[in-house]
Backbone atoms as SQL, in Angstrom:
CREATE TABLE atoms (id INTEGER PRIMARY KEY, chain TEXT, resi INTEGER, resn TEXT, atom TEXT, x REAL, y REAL, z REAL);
INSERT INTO atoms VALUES
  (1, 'A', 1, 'UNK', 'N', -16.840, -9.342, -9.887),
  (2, 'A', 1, 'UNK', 'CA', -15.400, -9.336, -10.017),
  (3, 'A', 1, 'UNK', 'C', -14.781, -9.778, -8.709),
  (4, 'A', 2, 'UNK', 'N', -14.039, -10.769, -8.708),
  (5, 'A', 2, 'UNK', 'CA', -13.219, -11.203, -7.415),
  (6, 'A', 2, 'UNK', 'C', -12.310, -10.254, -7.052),
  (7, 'A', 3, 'UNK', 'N', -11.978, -10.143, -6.210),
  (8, 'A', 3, 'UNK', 'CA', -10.803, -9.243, -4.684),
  (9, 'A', 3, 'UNK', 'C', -9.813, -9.854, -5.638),
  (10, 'A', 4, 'UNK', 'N', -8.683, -8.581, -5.263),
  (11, 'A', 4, 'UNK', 'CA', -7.349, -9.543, -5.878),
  (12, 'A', 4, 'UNK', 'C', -6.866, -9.377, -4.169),
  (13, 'A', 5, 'UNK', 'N', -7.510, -8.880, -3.248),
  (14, 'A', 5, 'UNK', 'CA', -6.537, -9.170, -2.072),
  (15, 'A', 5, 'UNK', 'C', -6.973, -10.652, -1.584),
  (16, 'A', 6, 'UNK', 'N', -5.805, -10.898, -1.146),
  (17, 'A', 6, 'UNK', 'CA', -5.986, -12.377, -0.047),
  (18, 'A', 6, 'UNK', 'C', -5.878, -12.631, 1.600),
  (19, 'A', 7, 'UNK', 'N', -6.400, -13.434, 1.916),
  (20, 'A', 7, 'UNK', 'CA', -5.936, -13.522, 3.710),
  (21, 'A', 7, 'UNK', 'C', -5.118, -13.954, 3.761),
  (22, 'A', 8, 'UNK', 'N', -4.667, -14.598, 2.681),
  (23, 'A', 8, 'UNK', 'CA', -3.195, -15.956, 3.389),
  (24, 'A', 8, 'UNK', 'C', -2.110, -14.899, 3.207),
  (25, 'A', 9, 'UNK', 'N', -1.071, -15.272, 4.344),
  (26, 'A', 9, 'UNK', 'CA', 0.200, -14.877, 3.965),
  (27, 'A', 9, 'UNK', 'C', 1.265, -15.385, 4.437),
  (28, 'A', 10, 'UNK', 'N', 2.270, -15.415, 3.623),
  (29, 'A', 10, 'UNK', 'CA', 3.349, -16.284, 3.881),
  (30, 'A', 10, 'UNK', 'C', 3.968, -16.211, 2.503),
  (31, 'A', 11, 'UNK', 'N', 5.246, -16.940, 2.680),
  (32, 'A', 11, 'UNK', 'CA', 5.741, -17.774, 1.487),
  (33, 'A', 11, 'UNK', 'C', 4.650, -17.366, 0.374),
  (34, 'A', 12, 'UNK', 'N', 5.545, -17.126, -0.961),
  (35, 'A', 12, 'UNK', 'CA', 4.714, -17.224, -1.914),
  (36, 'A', 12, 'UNK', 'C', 3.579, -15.845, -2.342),
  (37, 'A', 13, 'UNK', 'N', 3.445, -15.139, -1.453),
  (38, 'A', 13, 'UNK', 'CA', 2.179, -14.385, -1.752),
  (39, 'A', 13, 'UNK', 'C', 2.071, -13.386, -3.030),
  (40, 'A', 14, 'UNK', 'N', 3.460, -12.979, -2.959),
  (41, 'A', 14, 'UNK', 'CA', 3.437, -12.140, -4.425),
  (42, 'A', 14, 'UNK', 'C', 3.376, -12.921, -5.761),
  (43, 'A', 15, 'UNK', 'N', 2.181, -12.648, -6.629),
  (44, 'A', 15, 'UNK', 'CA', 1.611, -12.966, -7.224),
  (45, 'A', 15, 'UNK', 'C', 1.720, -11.886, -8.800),
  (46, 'A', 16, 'UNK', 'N', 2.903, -11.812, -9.453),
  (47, 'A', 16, 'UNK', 'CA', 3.130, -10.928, -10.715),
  (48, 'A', 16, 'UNK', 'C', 1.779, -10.827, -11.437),
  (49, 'A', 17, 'UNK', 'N', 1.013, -9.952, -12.080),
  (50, 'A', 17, 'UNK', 'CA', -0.031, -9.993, -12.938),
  (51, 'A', 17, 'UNK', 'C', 0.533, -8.740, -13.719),
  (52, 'A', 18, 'UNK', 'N', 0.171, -9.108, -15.565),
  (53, 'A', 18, 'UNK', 'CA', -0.130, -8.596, -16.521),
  (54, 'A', 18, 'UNK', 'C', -1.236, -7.177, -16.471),
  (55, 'A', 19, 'UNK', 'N', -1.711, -6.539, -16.188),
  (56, 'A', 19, 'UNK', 'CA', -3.206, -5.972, -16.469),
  (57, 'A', 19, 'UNK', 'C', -3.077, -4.366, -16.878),
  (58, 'A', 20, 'UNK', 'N', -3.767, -4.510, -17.877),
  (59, 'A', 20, 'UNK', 'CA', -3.764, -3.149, -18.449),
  (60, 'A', 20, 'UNK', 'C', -2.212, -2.787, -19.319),
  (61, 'A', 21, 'UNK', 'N', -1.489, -3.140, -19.396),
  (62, 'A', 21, 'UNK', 'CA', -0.324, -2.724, -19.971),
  (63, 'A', 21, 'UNK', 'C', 0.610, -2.229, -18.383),
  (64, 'A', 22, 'UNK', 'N', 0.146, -2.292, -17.521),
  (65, 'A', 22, 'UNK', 'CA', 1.017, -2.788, -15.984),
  (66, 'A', 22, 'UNK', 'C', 1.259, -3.736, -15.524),
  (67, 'A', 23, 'UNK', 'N', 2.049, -3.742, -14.176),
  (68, 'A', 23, 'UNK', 'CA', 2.020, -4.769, -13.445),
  (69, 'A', 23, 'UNK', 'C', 1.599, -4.741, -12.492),
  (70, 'A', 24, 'UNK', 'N', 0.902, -5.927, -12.238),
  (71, 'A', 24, 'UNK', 'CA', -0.127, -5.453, -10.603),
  (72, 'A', 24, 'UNK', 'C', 0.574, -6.573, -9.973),
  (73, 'A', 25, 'UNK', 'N', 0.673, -6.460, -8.554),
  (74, 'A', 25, 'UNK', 'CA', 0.983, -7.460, -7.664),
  (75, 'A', 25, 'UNK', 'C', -0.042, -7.762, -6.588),
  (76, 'A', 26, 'UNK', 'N', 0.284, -8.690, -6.199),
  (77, 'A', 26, 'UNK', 'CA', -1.197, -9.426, -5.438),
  (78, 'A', 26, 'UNK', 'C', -1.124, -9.381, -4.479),
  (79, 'A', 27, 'UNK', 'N', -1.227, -8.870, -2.700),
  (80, 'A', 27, 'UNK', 'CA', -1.094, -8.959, -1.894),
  (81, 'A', 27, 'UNK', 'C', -1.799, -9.117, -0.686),
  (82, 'A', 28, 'UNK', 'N', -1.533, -9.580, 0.169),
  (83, 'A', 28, 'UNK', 'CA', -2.930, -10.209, 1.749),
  (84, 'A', 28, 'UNK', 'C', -3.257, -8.584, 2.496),
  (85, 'A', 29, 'UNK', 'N', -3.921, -8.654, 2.743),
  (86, 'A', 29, 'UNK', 'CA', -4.885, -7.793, 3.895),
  (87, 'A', 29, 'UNK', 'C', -3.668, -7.596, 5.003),
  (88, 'A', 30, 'UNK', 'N', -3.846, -6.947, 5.787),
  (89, 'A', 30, 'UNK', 'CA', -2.316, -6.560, 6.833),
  (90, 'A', 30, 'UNK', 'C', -3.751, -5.589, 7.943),
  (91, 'A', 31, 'UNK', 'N', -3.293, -6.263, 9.281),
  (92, 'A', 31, 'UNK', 'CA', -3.915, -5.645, 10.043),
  (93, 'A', 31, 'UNK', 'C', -3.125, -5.256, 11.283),
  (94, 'A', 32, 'UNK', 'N', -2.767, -4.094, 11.345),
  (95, 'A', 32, 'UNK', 'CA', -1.374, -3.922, 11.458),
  (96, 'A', 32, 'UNK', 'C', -1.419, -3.293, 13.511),
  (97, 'A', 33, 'UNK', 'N', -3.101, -3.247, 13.726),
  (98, 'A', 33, 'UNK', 'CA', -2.765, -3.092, 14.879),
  (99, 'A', 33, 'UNK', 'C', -2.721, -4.026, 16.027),
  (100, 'A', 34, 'UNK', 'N', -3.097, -5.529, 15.053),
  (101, 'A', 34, 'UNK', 'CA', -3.121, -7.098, 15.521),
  (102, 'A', 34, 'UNK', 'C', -1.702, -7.583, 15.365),
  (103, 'A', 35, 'UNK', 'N', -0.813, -6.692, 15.077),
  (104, 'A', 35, 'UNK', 'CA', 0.324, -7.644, 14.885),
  (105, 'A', 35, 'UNK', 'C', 1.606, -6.917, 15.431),
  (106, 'A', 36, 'UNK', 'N', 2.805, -7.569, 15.284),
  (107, 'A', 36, 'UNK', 'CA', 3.915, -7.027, 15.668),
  (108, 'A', 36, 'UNK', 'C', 4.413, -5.666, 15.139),
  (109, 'A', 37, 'UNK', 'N', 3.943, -5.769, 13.948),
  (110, 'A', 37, 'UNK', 'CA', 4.305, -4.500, 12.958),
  (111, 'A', 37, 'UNK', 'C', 3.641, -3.081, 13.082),
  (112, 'A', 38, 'UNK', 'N', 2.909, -3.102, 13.774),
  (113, 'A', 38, 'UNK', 'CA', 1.520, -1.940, 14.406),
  (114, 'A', 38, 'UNK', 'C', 2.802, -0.322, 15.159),
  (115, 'A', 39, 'UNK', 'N', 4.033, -1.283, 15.671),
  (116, 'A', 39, 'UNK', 'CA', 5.386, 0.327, 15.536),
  (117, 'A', 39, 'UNK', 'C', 6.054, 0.725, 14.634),
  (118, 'A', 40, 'UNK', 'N', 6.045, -0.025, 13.560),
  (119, 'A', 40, 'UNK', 'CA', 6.590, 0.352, 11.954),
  (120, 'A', 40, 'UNK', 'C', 5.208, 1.165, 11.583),
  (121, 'A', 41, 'UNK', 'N', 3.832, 0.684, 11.619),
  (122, 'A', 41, 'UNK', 'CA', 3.011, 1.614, 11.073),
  (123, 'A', 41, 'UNK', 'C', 2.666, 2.938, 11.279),
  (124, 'A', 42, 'UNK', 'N', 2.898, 2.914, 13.009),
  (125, 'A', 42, 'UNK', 'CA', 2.787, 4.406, 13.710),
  (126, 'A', 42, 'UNK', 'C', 3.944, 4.805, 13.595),
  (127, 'A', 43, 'UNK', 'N', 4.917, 4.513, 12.860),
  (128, 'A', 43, 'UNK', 'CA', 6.069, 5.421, 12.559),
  (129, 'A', 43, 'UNK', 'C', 6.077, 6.141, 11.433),
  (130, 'A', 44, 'UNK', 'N', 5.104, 5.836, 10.688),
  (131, 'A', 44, 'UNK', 'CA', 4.834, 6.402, 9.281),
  (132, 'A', 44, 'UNK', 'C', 4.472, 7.865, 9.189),
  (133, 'A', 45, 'UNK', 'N', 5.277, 8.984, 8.684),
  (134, 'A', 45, 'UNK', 'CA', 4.333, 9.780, 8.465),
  (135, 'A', 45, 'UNK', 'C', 4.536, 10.573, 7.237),
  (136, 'A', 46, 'UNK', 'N', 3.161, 11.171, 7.260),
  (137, 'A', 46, 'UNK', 'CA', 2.292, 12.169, 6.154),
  (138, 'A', 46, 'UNK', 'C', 3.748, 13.005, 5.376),
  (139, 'A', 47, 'UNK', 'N', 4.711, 12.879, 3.886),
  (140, 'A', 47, 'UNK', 'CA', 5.201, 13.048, 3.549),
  (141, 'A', 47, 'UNK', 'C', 5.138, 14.822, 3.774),
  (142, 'A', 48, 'UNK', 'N', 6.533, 15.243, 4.542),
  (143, 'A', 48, 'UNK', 'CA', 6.776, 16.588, 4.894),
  (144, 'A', 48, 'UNK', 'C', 5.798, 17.151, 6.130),
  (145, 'A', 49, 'UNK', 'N', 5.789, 16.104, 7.209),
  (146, 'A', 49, 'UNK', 'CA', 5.073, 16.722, 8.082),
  (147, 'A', 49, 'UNK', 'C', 5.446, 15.828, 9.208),
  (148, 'A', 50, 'UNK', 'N', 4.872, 16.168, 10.637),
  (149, 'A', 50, 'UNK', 'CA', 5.207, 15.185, 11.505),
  (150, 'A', 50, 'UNK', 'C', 4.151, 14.280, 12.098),
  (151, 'A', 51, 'UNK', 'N', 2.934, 14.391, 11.203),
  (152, 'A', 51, 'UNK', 'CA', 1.591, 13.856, 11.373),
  (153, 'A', 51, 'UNK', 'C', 1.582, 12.220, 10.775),
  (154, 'A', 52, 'UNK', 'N', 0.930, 11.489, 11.512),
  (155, 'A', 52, 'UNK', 'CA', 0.907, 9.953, 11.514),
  (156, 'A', 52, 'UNK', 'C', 0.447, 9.995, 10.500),
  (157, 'A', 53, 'UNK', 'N', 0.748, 8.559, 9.451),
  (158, 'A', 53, 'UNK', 'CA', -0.436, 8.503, 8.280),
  (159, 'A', 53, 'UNK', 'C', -1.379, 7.299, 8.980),
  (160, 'A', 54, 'UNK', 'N', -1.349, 6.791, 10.024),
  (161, 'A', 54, 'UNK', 'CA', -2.281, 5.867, 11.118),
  (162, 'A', 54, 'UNK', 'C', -3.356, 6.889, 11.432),
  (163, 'A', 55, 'UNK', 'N', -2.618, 8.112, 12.110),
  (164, 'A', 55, 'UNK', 'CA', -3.848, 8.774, 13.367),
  (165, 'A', 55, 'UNK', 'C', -5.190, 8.725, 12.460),
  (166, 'A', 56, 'UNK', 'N', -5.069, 9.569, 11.205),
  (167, 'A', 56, 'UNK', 'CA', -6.291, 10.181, 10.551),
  (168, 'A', 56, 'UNK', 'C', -6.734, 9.068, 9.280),
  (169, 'A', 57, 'UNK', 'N', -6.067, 7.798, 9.342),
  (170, 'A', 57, 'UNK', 'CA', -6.707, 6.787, 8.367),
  (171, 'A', 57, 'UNK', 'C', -6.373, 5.441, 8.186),
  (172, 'A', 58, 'UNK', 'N', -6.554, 4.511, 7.222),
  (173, 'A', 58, 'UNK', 'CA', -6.788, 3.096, 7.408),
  (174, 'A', 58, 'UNK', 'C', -4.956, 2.767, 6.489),
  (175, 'A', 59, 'UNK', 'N', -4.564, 1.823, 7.157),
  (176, 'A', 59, 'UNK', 'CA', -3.249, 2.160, 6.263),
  (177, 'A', 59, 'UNK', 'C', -3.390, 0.177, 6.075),
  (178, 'A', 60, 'UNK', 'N', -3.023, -0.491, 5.083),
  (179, 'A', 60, 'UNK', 'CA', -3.181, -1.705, 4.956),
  (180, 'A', 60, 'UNK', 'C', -1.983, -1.885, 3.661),
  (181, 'A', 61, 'UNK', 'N', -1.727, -3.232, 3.392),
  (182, 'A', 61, 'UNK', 'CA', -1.287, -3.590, 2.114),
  (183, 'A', 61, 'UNK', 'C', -2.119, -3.484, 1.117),
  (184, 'A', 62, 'UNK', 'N', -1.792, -3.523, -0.081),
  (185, 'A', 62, 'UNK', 'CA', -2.446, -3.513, -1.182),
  (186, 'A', 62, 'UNK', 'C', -2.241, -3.836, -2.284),
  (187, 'A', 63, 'UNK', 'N', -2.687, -3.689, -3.189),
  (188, 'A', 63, 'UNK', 'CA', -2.421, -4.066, -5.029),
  (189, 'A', 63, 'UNK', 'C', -1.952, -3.049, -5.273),
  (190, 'A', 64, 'UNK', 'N', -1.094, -3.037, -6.318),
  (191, 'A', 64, 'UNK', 'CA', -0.502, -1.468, -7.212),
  (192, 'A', 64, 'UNK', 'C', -0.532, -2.334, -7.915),
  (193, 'A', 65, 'UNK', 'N', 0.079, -1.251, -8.738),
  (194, 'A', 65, 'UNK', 'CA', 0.583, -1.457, -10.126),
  (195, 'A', 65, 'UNK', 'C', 1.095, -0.280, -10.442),
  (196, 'A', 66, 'UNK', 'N', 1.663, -0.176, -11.759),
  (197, 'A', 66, 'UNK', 'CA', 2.629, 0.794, -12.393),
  (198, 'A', 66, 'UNK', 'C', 2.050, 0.774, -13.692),
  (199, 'A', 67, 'UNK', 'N', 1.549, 2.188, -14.219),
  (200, 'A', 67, 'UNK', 'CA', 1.011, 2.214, -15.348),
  (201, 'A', 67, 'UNK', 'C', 1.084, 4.008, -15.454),
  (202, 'A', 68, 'UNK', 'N', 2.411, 3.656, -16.774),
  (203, 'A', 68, 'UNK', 'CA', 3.279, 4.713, -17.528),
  (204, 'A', 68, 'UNK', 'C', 4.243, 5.392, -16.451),
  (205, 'A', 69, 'UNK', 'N', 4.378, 6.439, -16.100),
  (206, 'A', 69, 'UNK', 'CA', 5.092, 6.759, -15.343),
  (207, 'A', 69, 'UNK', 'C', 4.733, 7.486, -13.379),
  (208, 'A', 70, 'UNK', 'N', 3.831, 6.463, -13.147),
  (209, 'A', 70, 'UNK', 'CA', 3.184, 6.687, -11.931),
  (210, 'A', 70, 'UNK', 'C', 2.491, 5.181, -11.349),
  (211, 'A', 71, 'UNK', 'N', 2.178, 4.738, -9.561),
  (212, 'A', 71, 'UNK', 'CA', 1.518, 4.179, -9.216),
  (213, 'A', 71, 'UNK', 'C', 0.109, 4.252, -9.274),
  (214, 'A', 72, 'UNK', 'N', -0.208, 3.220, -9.253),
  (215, 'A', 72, 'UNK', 'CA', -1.888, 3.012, -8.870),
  (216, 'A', 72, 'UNK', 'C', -1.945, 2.319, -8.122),
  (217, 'A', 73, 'UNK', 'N', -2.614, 2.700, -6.748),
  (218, 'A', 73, 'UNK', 'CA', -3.151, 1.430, -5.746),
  (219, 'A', 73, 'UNK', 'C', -4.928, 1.114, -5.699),
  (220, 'A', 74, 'UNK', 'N', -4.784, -0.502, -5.231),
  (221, 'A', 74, 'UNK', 'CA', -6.233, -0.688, -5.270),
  (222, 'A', 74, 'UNK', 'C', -6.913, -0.408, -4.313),
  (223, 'A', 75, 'UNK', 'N', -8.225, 0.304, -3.919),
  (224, 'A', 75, 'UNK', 'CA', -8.774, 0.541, -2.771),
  (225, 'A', 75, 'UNK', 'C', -10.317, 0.109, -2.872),
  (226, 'A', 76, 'UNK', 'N', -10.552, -0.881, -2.299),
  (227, 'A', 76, 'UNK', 'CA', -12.238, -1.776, -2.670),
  (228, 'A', 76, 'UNK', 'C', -11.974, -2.296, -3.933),
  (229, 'A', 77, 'UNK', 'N', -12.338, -1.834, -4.988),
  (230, 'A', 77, 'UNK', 'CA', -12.382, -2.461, -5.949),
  (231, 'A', 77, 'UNK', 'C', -12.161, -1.474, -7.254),
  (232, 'A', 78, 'UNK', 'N', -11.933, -0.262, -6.914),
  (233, 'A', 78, 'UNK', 'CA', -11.351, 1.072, -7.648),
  (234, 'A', 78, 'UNK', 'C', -9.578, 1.321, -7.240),
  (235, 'A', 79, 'UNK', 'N', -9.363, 1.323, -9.082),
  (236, 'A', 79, 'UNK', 'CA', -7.404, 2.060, -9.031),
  (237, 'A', 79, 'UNK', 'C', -7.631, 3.250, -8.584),
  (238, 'A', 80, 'UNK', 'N', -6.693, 4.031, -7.514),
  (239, 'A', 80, 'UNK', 'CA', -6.323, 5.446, -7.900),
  (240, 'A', 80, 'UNK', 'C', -4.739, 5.557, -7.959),
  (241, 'A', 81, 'UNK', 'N', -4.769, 6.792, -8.588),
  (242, 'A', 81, 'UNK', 'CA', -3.865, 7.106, -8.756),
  (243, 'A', 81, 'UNK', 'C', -2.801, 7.966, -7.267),
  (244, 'A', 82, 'UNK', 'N', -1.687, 6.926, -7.528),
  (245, 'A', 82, 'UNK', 'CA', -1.303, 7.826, -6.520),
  (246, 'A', 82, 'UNK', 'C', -0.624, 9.055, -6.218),
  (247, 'A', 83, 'UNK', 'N', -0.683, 10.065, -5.678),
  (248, 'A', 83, 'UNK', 'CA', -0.131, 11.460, -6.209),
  (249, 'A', 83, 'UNK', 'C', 1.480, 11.110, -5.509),
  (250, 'A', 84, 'UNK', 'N', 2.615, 11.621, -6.278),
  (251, 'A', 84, 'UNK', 'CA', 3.716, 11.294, -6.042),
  (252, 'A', 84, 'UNK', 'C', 4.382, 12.305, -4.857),
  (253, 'A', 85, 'UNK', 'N', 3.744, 13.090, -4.547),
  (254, 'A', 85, 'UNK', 'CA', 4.295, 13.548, -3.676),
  (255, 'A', 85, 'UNK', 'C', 3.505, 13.032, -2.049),
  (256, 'A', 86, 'UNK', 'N', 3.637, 11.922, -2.259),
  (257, 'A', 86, 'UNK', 'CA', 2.820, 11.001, -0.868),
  (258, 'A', 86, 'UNK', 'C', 3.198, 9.672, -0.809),
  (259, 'A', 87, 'UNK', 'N', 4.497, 9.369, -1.751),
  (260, 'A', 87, 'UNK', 'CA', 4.956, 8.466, -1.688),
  (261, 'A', 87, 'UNK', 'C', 6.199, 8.641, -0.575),
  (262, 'A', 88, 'UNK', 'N', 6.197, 7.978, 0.409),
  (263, 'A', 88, 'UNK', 'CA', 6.863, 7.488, 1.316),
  (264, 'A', 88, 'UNK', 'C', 8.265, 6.998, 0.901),
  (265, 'A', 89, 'UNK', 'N', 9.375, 7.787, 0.982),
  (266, 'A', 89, 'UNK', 'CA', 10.831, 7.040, 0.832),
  (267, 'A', 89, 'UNK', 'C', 11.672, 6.333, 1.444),
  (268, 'A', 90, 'UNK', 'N', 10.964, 5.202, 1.986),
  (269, 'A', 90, 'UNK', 'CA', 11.681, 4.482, 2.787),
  (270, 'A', 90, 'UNK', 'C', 11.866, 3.191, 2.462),
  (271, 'A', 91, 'UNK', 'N', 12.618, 2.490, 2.857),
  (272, 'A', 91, 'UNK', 'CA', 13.515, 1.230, 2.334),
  (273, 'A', 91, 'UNK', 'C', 13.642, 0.140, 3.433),
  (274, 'A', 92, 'UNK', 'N', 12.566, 0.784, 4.328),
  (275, 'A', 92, 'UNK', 'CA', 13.022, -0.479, 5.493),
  (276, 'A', 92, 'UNK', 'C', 11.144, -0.936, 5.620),
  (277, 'A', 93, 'UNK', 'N', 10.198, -1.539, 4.564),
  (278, 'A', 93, 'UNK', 'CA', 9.580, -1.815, 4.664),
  (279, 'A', 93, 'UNK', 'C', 9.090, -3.200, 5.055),
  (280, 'A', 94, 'UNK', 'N', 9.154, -3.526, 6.521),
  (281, 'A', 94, 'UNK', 'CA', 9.642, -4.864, 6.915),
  (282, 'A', 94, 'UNK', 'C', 8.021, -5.481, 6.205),
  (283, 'A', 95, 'UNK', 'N', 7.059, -5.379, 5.608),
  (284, 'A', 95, 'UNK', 'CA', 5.857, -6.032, 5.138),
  (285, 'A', 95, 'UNK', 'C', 6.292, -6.831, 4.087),
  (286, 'A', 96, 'UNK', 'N', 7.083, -6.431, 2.891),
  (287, 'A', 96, 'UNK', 'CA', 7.629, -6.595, 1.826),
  (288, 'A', 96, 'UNK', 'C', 6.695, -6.560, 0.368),
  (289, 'A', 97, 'UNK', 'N', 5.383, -5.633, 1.322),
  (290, 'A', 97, 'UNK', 'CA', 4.196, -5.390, 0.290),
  (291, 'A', 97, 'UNK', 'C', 3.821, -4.087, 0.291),
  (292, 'A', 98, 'UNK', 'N', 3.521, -3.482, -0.569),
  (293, 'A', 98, 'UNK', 'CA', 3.040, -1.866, -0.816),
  (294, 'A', 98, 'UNK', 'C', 1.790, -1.846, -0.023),
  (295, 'A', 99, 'UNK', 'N', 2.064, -0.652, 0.932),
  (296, 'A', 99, 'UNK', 'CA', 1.106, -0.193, 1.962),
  (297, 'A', 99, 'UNK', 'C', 0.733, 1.222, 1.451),
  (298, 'A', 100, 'UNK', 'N', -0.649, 1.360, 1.493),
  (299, 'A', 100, 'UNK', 'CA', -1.652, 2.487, 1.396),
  (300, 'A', 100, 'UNK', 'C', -2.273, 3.048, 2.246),
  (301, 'A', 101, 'UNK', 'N', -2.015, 4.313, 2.719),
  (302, 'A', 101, 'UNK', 'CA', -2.668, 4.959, 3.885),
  (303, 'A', 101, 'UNK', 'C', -4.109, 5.698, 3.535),
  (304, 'A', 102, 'UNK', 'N', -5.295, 5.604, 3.491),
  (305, 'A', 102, 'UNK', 'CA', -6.079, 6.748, 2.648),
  (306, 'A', 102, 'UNK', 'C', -7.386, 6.552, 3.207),
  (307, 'A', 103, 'UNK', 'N', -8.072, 7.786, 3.340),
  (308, 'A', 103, 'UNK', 'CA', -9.508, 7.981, 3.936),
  (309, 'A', 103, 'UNK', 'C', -10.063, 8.530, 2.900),
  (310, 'A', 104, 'UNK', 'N', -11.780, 8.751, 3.098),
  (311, 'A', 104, 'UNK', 'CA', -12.526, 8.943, 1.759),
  (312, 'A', 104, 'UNK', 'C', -12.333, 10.304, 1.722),
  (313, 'A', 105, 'UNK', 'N', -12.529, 10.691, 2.530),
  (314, 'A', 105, 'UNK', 'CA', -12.445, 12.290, 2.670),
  (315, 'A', 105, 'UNK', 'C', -10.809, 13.014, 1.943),
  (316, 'A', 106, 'UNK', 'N', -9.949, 12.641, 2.328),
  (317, 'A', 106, 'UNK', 'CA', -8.828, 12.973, 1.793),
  (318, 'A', 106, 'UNK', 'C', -8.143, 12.283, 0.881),
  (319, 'A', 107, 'UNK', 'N', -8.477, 11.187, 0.634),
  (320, 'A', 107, 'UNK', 'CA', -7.493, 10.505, -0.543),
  (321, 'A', 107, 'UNK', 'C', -6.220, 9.609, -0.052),
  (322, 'A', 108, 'UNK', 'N', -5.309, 9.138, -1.108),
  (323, 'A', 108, 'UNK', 'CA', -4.311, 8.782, -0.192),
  (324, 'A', 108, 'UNK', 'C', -3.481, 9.867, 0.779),
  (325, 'A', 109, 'UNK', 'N', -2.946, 9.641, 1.868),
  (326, 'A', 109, 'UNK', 'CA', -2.319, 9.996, 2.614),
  (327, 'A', 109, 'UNK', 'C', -0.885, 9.575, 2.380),
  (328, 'A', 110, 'UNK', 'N', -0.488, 8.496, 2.659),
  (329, 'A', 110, 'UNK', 'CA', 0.637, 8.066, 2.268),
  (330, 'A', 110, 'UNK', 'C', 0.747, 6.827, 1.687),
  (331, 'A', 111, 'UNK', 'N', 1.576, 6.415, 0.443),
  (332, 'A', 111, 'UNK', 'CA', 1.863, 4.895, -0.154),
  (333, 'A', 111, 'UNK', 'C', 3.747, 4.456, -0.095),
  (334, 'A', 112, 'UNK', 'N', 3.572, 3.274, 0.679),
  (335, 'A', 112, 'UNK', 'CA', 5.037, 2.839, 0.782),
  (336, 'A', 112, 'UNK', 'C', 5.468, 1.974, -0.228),
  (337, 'A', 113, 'UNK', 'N', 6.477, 2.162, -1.069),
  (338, 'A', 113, 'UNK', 'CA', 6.123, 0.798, -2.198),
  (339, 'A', 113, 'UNK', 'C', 6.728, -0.765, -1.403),
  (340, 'A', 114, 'UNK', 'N', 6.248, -1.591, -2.175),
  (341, 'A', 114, 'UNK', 'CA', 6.689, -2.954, -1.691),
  (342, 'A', 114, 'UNK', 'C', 8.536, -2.753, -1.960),
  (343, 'A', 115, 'UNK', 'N', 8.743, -4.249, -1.040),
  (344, 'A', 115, 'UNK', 'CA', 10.457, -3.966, -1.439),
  (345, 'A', 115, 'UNK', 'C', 10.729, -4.421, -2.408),
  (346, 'A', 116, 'UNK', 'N', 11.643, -3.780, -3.182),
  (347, 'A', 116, 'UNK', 'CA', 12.377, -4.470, -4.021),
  (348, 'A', 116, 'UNK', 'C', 11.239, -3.650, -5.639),
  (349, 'A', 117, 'UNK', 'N', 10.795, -2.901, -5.710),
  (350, 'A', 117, 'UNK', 'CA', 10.184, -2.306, -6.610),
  (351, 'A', 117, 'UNK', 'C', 10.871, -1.143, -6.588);
């Protein structure tokens, strides 16, 4: 089964998909401590706490989707579900792609949705 993530980014990257009776969107890899955006990421934190969702895990863009009344993000090549009380309410997501914070040990940590979702 092919990656639905990509390296390219720019122009264009969101990619609407059909699947499952959702919608998944397609989005590039984000390496966020190579780039300008690495103080938007360490500003993130662990919904109701003052703990980084960086310090204790891998936080990147990703695939979701929406299927019934909850997210799913992609992580390797497995959906989970994301628990709603770890969704991140913020509106100034300068990526303009849904970011997933999550280690194996704990699960997601925090999910930001893309903008405009």
């Amino acid at each position: 089964m092919r990656s639905l993530l990509r390296d390219d980014v720019g122009a264009g990257d969101e990619d609407p998909l059909l699947r499952g009776g959702g919608v998944v969107r397609r989005y590039s890899r984000c390496r966020p401590a190579a780039t300008a955006l690495a103080p938007w990421f360490r500003s993130l934190l662990q919904p109701g706490t003052s703990i980084s969702c960086c310090s204790i895990s891998d936080c990147r863009a990703t695939d979701y989707r929406v299927e019934g009344d909850h997210y799913e993000a992609l992580i390797g090549e497995k959906w989970f579900v994301v628990p709603p009380d770890k969704i991140l309410q913020r509106t100034d997501n300068p990526t303009g792609r849904a970011v997933v914070c999550w280690t194996p040990q704990r699960g997601i940590v925090c999910f930001v949705r893309a903008t405009g979702s």
